[in-house]
C-alpha positions as CSV (number, residue, x, y, z in Angstrom):
1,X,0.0,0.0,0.0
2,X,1.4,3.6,-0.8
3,X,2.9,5.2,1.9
4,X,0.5,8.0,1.4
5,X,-2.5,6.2,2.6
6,X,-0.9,4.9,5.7
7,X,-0.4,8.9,6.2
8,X,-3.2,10.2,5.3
9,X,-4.9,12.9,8.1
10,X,-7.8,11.0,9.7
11,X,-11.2,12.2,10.3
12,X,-11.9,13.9,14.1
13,X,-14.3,10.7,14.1
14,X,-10.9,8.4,13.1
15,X,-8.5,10.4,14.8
16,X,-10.8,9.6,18.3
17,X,-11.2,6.0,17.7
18,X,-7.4,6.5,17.6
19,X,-6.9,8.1,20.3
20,X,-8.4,6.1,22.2
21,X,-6.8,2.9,21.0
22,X,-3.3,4.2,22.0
23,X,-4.8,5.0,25.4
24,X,-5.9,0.7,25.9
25,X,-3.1,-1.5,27.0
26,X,-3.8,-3.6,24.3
27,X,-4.1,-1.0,21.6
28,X,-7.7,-2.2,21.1
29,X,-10.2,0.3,19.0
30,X,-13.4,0.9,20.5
31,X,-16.2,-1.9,20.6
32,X,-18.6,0.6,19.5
33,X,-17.3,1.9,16.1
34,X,-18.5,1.9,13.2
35,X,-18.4,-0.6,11.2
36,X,-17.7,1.3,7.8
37,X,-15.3,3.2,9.5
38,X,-13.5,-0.1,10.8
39,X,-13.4,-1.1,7.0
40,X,-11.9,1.9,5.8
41,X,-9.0,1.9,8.5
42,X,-8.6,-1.6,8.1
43,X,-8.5,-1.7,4.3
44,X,-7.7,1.4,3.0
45,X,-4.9,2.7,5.4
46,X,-4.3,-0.2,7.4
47,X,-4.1,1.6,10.6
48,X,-6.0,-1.6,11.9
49,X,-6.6,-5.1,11.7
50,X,-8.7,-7.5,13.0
51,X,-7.9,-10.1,15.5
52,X,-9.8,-13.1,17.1
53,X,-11.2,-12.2,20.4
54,X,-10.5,-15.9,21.9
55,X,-9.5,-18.8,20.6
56,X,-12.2,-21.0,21.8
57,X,-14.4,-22.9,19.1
58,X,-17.6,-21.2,19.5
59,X,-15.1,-17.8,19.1
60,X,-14.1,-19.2,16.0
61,X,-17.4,-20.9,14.6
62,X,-19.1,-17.3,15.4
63,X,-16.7,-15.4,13.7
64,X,-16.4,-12.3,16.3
65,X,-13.5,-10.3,16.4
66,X,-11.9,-7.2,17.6
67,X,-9.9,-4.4,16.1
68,X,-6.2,-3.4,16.8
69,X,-3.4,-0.8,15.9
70,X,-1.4,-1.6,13.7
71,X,2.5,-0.1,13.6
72,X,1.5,2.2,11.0
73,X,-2.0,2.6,13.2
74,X,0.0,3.5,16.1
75,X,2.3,6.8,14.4
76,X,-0.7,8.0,13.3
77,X,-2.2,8.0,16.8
78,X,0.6,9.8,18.3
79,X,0.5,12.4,15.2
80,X,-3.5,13.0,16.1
81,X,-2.7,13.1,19.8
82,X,0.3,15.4,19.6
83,X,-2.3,17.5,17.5
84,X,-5.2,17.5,19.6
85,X,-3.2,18.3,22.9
86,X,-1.0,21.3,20.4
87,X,-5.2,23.0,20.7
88,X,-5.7,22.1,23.9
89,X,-2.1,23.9,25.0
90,X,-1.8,26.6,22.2
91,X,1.5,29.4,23.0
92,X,1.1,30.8,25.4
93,X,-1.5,28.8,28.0
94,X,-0.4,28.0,31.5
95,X,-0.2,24.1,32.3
96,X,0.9,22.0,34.8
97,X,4.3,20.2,34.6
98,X,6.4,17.6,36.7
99,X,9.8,17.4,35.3
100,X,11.5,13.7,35.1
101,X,12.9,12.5,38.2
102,X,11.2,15.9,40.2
103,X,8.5,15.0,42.8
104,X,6.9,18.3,42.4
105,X,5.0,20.0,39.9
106,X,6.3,23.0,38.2
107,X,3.8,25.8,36.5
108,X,4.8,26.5,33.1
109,X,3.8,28.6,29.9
110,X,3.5,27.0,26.8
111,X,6.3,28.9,24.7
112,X,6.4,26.8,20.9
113,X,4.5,24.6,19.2
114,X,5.2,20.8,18.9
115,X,8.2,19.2,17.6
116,X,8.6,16.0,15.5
117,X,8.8,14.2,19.0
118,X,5.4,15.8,20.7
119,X,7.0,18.5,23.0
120,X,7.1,21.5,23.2
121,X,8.9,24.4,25.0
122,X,7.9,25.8,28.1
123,X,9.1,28.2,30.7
124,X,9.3,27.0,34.2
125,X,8.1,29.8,37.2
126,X,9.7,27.5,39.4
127,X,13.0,28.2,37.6
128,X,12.3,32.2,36.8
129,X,11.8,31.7,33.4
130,X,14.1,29.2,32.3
131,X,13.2,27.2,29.3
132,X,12.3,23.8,29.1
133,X,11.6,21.1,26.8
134,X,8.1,19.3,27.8
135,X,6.5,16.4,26.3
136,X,2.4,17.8,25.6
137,X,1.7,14.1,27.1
138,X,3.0,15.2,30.6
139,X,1.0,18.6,30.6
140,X,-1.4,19.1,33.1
141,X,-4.8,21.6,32.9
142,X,-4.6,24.1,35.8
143,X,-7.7,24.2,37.8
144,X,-10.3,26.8,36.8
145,X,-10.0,30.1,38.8
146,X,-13.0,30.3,41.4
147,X,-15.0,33.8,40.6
148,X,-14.6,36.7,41.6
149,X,-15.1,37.3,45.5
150,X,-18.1,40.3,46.4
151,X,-17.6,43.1,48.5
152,X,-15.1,46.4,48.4
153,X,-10.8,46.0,48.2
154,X,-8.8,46.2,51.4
155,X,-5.7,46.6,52.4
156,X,-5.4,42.6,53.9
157,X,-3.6,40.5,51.8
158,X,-3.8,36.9,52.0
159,X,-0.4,34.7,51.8
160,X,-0.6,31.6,49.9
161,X,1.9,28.9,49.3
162,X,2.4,26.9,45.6
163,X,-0.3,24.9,46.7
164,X,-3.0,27.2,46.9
165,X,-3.1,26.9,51.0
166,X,-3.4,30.3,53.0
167,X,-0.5,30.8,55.6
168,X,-1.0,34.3,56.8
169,X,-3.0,37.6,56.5
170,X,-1.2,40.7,56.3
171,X,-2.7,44.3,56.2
172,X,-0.2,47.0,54.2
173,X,-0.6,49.9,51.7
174,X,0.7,48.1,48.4
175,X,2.3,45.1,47.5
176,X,5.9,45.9,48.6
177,X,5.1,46.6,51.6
178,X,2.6,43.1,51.8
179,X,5.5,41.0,51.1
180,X,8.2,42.7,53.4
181,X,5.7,42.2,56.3
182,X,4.4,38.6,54.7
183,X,8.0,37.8,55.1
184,X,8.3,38.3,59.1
185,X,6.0,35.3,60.0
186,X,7.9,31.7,60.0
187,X,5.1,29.8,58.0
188,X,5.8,31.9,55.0
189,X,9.8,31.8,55.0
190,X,9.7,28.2,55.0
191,X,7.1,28.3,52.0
192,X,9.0,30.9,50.2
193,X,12.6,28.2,50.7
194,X,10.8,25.1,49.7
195,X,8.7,26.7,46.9
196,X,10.6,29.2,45.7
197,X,8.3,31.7,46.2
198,X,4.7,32.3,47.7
199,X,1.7,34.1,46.1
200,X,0.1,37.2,47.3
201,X,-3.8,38.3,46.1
202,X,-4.9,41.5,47.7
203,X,-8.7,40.6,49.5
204,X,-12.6,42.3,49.2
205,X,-14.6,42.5,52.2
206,X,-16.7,39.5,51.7
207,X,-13.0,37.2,52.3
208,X,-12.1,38.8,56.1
209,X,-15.2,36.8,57.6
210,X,-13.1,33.6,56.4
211,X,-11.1,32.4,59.3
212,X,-6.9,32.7,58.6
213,X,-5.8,29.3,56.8
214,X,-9.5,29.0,55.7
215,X,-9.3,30.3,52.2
216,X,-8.1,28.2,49.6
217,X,-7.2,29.3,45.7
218,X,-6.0,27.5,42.8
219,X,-2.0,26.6,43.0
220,X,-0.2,30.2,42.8
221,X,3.4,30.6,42.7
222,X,5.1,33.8,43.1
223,X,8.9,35.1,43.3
224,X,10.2,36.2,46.9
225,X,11.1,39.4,47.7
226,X,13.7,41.0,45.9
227,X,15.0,44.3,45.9
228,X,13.7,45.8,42.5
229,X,15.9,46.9,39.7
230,X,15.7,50.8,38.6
231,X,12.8,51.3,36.3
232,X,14.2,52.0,32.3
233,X,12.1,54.0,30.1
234,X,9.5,52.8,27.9
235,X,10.6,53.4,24.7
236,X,8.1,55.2,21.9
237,X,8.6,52.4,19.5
238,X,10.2,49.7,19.0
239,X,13.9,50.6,17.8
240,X,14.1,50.4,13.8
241,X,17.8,48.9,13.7
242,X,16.0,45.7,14.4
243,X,16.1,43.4,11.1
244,X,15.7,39.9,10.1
245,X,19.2,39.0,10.3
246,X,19.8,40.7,13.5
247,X,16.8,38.2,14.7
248,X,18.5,34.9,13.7
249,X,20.8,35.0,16.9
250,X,17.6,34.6,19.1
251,X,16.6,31.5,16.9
252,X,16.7,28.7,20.0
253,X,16.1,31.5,22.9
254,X,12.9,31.5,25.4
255,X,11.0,35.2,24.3
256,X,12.0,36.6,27.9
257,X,15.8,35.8,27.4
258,X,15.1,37.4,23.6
259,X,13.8,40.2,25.0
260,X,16.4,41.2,27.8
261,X,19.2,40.5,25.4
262,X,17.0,42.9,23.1
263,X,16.8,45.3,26.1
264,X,13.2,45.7,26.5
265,X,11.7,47.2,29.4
266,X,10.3,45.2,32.6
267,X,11.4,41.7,33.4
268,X,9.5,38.7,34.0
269,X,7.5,38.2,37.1
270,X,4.3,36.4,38.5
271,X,1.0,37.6,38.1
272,X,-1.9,37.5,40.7
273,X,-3.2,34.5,38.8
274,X,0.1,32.2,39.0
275,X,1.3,33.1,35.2
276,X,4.8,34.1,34.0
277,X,3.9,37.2,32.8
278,X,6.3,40.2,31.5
279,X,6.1,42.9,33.6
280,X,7.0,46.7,32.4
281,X,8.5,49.4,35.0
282,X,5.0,51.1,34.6
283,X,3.2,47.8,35.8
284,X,1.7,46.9,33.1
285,X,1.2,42.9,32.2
286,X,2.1,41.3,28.9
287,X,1.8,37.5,28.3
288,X,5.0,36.3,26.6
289,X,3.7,36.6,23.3
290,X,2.2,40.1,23.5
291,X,6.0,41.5,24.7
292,X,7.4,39.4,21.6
293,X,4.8,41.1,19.5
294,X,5.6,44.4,21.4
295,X,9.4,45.0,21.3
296,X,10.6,41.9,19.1
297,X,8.3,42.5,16.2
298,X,7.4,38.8,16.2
């Protein structure tokens, strides 16, 4: 059979039946499929073939069988896989990830699409940014964000650690302030040393009749204190001397190391939500790809 059949892009019906072969020990498609769909993955692309379901003599006398991938049935699999999961974590979405051989899971931004081999770079908050290679297999959704509390902001600010769990309630002006006095109860070093961080969500009125260590959000991790670098100027627009061949050196490079070799304004940091984010001296957020847009010309 031409190599072009075995290749061919399946239907979303197909590419499910698939899907969820590769997911069954025994790479068995679905008992409930079609049966001129079975004929057409069977005979015409032989992503399948049929195998006896026992070996008994009333098995064989009745004829019944079930459907199985076959080798070329399997790469096609992984290729509709790898392309569902590339939607379900497009550039620039927030997932969860547990490196190999780590025992804790690291947040991360999706930063590329997918490679030949089904991963995809990401950069790690655990790690400030660093990039990272991530198989889409291994991604994990984060939880939805619960809504938005009622009632007025305050000037408490609730301390979180990577898990979501409340450790303390401050009360200061501003967020500098919030994290220098976070930073003098013992619950909230250790958190910021084994986490590498903790989070920090100003509260509304409705949250203060909560009980301390009562409120719960979704897993938040946020850099420690740090003294903060001058702010630069914002510049009017983005510097003309930039060209495609001046570009080429960045070809390999995570956006944030791109744009601080490129000497862009801000730096990355954590948003209230848990999200590497690129933050400029004037506060304003940008998700990676915005700040690429922004000063790279991407």
């Amino acid at each position: 059979m031409p190599r072009a059949a075995w290749d061919t892009t399946p239907t979303d019906y197909q590419a499910g039946l698939l899907i969820a072969a590769l997911a069954d020990s025994q790479h068995r498609i679905p008992s409930d499929a079609r049966g001129r769909t079975l004929d057409i993955m069977r005979t015409g692309r032989e992503w399948i073939r049929a195998r006896r379901l026992t070996s008994t003599t009333a098995a064989v006398k009745s004829g019944a069988k079930d459907y199985v991938l076959t080798h070329h049935g399997v790469n096609v699999a992984n290729r509709a896989r790898t392309a569902q999961l590339a939607q379900k974590y497009p550039v620039g979405s927030p997932a969860f990830f547990t490196p190999e051989g780590a025992t804790e899971r690291d947040v991360v931004v999706v930063n590329s699409g997918p490679d030949k081999n089904g991963t995809v770079e990401v950069l790690s908050a655990k790690q400030r940014g660093k990039a990272l290679r991530a198989p889409l297999t291994a991604l994990e959704e984060l939880p939805k964000l619960p809504p938005e509390p009622a009632g007025e902001i305050t000037d408490w600010w609730t301390i979180t650690d990577s898990e979501g769990v409340e450790l303390t309630r401050v009360e200061a002006e501003d967020d500098p302030r919030a994290r220098k006095a976070a930073m003098r109860h013992a619950a909230v070093v250790a958190a910021a040393r084994r986490d590498k961080g903790f989070a920090i969500r100003r509260l509304r009125t409705s949250e203060l009749s909560v009980p301390v260590g009562e409120l719960r959000g979704v897993p938040r991790i946020s850099p420690a204190p740090a003294v903060e670098e001058p702010a630069r100027p914002i510049p009017a627009a983005a510097p003309a001397r930039r060209t495609t061949t001046a570009r080429t050196e960045y070809v390999g490079r995570s956006i944030p190391t791109r744009l601080r070799a490129d000497g862009a304004p801000g730096d990355t940091a954590m948003s209230s939500t848990g999200l590497l984010v690129w933050r400029l001296p004037d506060g304003e957020e940008l998700t990676p790809g915005e700040a690429a847009k922004r000063f790279l010309g991407d």
